[in-house]
C-alpha positions in Angstrom: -7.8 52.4 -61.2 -4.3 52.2 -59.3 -6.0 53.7 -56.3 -8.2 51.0 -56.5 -5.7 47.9 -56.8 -3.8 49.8 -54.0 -7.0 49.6 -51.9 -7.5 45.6 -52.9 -4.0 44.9 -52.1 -4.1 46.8 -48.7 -7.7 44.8 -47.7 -6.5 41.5 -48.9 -3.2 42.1 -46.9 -5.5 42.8 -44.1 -7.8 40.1 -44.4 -4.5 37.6 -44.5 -2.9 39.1 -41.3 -6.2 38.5 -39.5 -6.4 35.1 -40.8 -2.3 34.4 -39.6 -3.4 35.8 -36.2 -6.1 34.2 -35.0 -4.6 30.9 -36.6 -1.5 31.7 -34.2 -3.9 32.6 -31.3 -5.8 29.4 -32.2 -2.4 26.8 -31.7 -1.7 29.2 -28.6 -4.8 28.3 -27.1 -4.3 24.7 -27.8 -1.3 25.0 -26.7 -2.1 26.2 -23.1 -5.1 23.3 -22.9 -2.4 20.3 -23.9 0.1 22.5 -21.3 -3.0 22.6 -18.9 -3.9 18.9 -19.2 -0.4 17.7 -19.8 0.4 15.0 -17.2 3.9 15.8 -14.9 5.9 12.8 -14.4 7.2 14.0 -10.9 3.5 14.1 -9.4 2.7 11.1 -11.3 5.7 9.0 -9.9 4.7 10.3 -6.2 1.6 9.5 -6.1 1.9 6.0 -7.9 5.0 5.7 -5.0 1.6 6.7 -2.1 -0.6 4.8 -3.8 1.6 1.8 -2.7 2.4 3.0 1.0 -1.1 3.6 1.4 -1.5 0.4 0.1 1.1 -1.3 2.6 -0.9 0.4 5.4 -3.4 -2.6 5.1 -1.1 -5.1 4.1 0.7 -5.9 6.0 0.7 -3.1 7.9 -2.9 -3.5 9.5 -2.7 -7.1 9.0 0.0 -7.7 11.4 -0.9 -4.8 13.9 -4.3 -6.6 13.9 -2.8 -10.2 13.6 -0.8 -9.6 16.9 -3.6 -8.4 19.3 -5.8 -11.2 19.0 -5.2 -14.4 20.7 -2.6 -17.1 18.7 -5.7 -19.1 17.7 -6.8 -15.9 15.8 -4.1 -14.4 14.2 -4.5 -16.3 10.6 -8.3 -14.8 10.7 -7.0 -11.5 11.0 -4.0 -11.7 8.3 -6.5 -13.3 5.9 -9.4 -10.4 6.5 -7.0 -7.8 5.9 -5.6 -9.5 3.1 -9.0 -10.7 1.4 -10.3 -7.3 1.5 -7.3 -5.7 -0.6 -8.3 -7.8 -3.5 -12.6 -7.5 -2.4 -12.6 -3.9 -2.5 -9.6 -3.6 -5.4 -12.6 -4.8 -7.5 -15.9 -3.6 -6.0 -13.9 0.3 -6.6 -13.2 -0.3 -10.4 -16.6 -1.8 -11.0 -18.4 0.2 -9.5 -16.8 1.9 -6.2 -15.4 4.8 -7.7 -17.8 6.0 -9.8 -20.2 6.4 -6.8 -18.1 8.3 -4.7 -16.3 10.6 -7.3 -18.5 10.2 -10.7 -20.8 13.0 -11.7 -23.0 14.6 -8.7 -26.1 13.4 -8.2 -28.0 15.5 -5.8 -24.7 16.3 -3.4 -24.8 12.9 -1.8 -23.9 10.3 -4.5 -22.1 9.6 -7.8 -23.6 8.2 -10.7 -23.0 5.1 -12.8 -21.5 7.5 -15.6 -17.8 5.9 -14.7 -18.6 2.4 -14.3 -16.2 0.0 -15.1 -13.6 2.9 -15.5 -15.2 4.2 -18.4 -14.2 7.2 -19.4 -11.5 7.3 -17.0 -8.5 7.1 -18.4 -5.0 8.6 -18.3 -6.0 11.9 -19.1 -5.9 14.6 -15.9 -9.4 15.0 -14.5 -9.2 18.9 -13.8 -12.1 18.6 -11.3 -9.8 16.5 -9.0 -5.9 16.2 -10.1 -5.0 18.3 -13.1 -1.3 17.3 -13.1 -1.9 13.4 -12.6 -3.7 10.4 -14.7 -7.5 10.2 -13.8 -6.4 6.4 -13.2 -3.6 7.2 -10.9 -6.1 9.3 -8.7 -8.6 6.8 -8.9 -6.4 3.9 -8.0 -4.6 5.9 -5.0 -8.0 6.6 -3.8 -8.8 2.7 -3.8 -6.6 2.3 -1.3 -8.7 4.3 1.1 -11.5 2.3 0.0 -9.7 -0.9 0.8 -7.9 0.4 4.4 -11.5 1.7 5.4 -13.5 -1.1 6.2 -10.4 -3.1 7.0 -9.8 -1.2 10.4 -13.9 -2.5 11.4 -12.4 -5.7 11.3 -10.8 -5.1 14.7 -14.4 -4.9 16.6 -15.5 -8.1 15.4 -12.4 -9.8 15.8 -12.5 -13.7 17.2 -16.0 -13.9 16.6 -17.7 -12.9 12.6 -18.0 -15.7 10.2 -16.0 -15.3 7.4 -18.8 -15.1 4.9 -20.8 -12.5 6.4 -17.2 -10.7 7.2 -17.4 -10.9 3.6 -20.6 -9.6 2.6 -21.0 -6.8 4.8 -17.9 -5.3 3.8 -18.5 -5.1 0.4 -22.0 -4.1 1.4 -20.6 -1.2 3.9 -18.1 0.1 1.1 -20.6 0.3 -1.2 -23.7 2.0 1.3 -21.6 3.9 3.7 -18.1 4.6 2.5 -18.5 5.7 -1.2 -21.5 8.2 -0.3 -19.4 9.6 2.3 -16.2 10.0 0.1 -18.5 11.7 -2.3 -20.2 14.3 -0.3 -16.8 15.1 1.3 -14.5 14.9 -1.4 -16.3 14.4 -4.7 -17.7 17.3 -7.2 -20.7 19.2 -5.8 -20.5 17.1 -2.7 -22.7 18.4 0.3 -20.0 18.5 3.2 -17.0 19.3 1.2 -18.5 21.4 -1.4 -21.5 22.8 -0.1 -21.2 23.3 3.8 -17.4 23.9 3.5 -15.7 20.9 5.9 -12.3 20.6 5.4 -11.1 16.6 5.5 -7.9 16.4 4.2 -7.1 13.0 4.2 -9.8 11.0 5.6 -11.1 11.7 9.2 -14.4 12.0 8.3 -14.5 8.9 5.3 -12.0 6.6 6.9 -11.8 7.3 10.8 -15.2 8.8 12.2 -17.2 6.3 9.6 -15.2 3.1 10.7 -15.1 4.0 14.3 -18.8 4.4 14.4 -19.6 1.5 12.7 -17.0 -0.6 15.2 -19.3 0.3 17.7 -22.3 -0.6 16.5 -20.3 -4.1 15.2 -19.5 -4.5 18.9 -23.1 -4.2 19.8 -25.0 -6.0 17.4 -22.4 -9.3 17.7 -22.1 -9.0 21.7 -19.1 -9.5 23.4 -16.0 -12.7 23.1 -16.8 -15.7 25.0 -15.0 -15.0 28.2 -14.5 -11.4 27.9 -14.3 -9.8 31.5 -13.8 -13.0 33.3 -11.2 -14.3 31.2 -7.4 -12.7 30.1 -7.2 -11.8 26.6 -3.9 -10.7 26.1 -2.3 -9.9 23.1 -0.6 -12.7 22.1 2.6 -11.2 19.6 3.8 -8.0 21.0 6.7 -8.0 17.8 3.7 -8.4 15.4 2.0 -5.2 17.1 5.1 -2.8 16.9 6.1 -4.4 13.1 2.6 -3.2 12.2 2.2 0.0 13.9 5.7 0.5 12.1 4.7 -0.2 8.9 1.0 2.2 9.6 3.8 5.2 10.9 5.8 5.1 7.4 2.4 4.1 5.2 0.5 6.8 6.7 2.8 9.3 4.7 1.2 8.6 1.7 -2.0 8.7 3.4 -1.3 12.0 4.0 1.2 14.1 2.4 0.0 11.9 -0.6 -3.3 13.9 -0.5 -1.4 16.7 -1.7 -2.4 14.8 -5.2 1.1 16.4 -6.2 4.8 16.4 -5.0 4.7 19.8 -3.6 5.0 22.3 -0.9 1.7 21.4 0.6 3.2 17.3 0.5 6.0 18.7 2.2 3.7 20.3 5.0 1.5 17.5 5.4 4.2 15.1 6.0 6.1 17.0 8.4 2.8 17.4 10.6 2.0 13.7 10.2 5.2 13.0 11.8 4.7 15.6 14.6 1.6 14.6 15.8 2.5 11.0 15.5 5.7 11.3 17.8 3.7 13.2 20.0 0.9 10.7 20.6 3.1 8.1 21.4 4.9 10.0 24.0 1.8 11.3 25.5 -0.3 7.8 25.4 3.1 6.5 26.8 3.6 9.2 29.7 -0.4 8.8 30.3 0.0 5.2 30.7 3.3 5.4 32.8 1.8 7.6 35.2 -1.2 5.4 35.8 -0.1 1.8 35.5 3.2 2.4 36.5 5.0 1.2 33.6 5.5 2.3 30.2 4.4 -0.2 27.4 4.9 -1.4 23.7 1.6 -1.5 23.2 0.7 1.4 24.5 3.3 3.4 22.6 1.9 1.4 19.6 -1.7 2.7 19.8 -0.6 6.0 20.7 1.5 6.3 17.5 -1.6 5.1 15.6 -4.0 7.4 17.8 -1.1 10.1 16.3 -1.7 9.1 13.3 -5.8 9.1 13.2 -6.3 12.5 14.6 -3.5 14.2 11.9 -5.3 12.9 9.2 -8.1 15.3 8.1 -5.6 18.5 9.3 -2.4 17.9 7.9 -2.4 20.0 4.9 -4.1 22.5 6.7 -1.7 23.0 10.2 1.5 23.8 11.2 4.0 21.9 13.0 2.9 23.4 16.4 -0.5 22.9 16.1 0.0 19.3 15.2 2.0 19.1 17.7 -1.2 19.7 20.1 -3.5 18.0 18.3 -0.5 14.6 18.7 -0.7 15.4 22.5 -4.0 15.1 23.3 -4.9 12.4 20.7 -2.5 10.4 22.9 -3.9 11.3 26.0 -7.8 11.1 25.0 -7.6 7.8 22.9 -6.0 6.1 26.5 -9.0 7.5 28.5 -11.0 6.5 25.9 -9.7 2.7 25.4 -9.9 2.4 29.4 -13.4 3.5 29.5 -14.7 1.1 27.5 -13.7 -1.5 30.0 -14.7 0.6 32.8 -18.6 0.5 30.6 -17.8 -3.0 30.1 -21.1 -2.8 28.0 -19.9 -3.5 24.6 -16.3 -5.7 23.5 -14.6 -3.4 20.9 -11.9 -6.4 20.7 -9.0 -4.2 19.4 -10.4 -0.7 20.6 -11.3 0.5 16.9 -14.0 2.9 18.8 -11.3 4.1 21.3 -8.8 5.1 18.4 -10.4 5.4 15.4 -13.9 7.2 16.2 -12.3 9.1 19.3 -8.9 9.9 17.5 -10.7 10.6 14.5 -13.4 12.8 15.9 -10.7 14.9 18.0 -8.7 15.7 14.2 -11.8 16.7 12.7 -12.6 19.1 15.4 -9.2 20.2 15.8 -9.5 20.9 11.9 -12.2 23.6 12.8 -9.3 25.1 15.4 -6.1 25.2 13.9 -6.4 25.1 10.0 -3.9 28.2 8.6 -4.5 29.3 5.1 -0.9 29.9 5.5 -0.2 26.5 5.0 -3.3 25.8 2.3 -3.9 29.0 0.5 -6.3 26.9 -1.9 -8.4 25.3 0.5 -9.9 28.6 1.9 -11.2 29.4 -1.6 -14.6 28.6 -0.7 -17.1 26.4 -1.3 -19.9 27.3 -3.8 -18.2 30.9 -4.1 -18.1 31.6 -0.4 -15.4 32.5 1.5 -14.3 29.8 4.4 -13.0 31.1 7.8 -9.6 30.1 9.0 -9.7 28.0 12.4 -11.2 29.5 15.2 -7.9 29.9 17.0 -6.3 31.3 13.9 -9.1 34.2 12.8 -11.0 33.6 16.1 -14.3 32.9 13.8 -16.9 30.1 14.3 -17.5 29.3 10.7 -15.0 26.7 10.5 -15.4 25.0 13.5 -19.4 24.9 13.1 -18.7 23.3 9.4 -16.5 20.4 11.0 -19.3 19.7 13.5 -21.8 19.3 11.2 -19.6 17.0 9.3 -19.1 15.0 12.0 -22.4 14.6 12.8 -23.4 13.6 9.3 -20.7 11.0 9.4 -22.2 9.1 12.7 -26.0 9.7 11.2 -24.7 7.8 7.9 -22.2 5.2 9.9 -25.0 3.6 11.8 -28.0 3.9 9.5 -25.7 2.4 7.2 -23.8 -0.5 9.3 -27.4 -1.4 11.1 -29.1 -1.8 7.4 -25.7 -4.0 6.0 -25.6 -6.1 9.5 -29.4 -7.0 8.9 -28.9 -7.7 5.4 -25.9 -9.9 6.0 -27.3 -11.6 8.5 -30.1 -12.6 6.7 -28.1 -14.3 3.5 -25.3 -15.7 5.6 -27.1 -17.3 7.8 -26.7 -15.2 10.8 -23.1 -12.8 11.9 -21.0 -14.9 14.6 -19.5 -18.2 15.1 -21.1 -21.1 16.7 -19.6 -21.2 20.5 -17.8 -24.0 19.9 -16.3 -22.7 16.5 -15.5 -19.6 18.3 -13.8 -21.7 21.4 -11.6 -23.3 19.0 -10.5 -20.4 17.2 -11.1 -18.9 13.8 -7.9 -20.0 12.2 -9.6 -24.1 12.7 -13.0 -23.3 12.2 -12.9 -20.8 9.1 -10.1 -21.8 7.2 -8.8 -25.0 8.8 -5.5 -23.6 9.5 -3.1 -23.0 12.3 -0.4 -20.5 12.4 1.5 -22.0 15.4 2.2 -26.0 15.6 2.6 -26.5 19.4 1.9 -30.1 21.1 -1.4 -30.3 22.5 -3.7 -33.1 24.1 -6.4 -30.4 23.6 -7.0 -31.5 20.0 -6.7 -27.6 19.0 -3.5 -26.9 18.5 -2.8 -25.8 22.8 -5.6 -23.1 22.7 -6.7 -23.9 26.1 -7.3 -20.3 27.5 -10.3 -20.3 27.8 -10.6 -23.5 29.9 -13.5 -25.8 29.6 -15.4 -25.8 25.6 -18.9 -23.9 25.5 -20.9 -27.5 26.0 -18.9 -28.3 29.3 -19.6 -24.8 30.7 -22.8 -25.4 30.0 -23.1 -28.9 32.1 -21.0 -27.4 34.8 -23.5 -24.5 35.4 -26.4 -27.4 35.5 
């Protein structure tokens, strides 16, 4: 009988430890999840602090970089399509923006409607994307390359779009073109990023190749300025130019090293190549242009700072200094052959060389990608995509696999670009009752015939405010020519 009580006591003693232990295991384990999903205020206030350089980018960065290479009777046009889109695309992304490009995968190319509104995103991590920040901080710094992204198209069609069917195809573009794109590059189960295995760190597939591309086919469908190629177009405010190439230079840092979707190492990296390339692409677009014109220019250290900028983007958390350092160099020199080939074409009026920059620049980073990117510098990004293992540049591991990924991605972007831009040109065309300007609207200048503004008062027996350059109005060319 005591044997027996001794056994019962023993069990029961037993039985209890168990019960202690897994209930400590248990709180362990929920421990580790809250520790897991537990938001860190130092990532948290960096990226809220990129979400608002990246924001600056467009306005006022773009807006005045933009604003002063257009003619004086254009500038408030530019300013107010920059500044319009901010707030257009700040609510197209929370309706329903981001939810296509970064909701649940839907057959590798698209999100679904699961997040629309910002349902079920809230300040909770999202593990799949940023497991140390809010689901609403990623999504709103990802807005702002939603909002910069069609923004830079803008440049193309400068001095000649309506307003309303500026209006209209951009939200149309953002929705057709950009969020696929963001999804199958950077989105869960997306088919470049995930699948075929193209590294994009920062946008030169989403935001440079896509807008670049559809600048051109802007440029063609519209047709060129009145005057262009007989008459000068100068930009007309070289201060407004540098101010906003400025304000790009010190955005573009939370473009980048902000993509680090933590305050890091890898931020760290990324900015410090940013910087590189862009100080090399000014001195090389500079030297280029001081070698072939004979003087060295604000604008063209300007766009070669921005050309920098462009072709950094998808490789900076992937390269060393050195290697951005090349990739700087001849982004500078390409983008100026580029820009002065269009007007050696002289088939197609790219008013503020958006093709020349943007799609050249961005093309040249997302090859160079496919040469240069270390997993020295990104050990996570070489991980693999669906479980395979990705190659290190071609001039780092001397394999193709790389390389042949980032040319696939490039070519998917263009495919996408003009299918996409050709299909929201048509449509806005059709409800806005055509894409351009009357001649005589566009002779007097956006700023009058759009918004009924001007942003210089100068005295003037024109009637328009002393825009006289292109000498006689639309209807008078006309009779002259009879």
């Amino acid at each position: 009988m005591e044997r027996r009580q001794r056994s019962f006591g023993a069990g029961y003693w037993c039985v209890r430890s168990s019960l202690a232990l897994a209930a400590v295991l248990a709180l362990a384990s929920l421990a580790r999840a809250e520790e897991a999903a537990k938001v860190d205020s130092g990532d948290n206030a960096w990226m809220l602090t990129s979400s608002a350089l990246v924001l600056m980018m467009t306005a006022p960065g773009l807006a005045l970089f933009y604003g002063g290479l257009v003619r004086s009777k254009n500038v408030l046009s530019m300013l107010m399509q920059s500044f319009i889109m901010v707030a257009l695309i700040s609510i197209q992304w929370v309706l329903w923006g981001y939810s296509l490009a970064f909701g649940p995968d839907h057959g590798h190319v698209m999100g679904g409607l699961e997040w629309l509104g910002l349902r079920g995103v809230g300040f909770a991590p999202n593990a799949d994307y940023a497991p140390t920040i809010p689901h609403q901080t990623f999504m709103i710094y990802q807005c702002m390359f939603a909002i910069i992204t069609p923004a830079l198209i803008t440049g193309a069609f400068a001095e000649r779009m309506k307003f309303s069917a500026f209006f209209l195809f951009s939200l149309l573009w953002a929705t057709l073109v950009y969020d696929p794109l963001a999804h199958m590059v950077w989105g869960t189960g997306g088919l470049l990023g995930k699948v075929i295995g193209a590294l994009d760190f920062a946008g030169g597939t989403v935001v440079h190749i896509s807008s670049g591309t559809s600048a051109l086919v802007c440029a063609v469908v519209l047709g060129k300025r009145l005057g262009y190629g007989s008459e000068p177009m100068p930009p007309h405010n070289m201060p407004f130019v540098l101010t906003g190439a400025a304000l790009l230079w010190v955005g573009w840092f939370g473009f980048n090293a902000g993509s680090a979707l933590a305050a890091n190492a890898l931020a760290t990296s990324a900015f410090v190549a940013t910087n590189t390339a862009t100080a090399a692409a000014a001195l090389s677009w500079m030297f280029a242009e001081w070698l072939g014109r004979g003087k060295p220019t604000i604008l063209g250290a300007a766009s070669g700072a921005v050309a920098g900028l462009v072709a950094i983007t998808p490789a900076s958390g992937f390269v060393a200094p050195l290697p951005a350092l090349a990739i700087g160099a001849v982004a500078g020199v390409l983008c100026y052959g580029a820009c002065n080939l269009k007007t050696v074409l002289g088939w197609y009026d790219d008013a503020l060389d958006v093709v020349g920059v943007h799609g050249v620049g961005g093309t040249w980073g997302a090859l160079a990608t496919g040469l240069w990117a270390s997993a020295q510098v990104n050990p996570a990004a070489f991980k693999g995509a669906g479980g395979s293992a990705v190659s290190e540049g071609l001039l780092i591991s001397g394999q193709w696999g790389l390389l042949g990924s980032q040319v696939i991605a490039v070519l998917v972007t263009y495919l996408l670009a003009v299918a996409g831009s050709l299909l929201c040109l048509a449509i806005t065309g059709v409800v806005a009752g055509g894409l351009r300007v009357s001649e005589d609207d566009e002779f007097a200048g956006l700023d009058l015939s759009q918004h009924s503004e001007s942003a210089y008062m100068f005295a003037s027996s024109s009637g328009y405010g002393g825009h006289s350059a292109l000498g006689a109005r639309p209807a008078e060319q006309r009779s002259a020519r009879d």
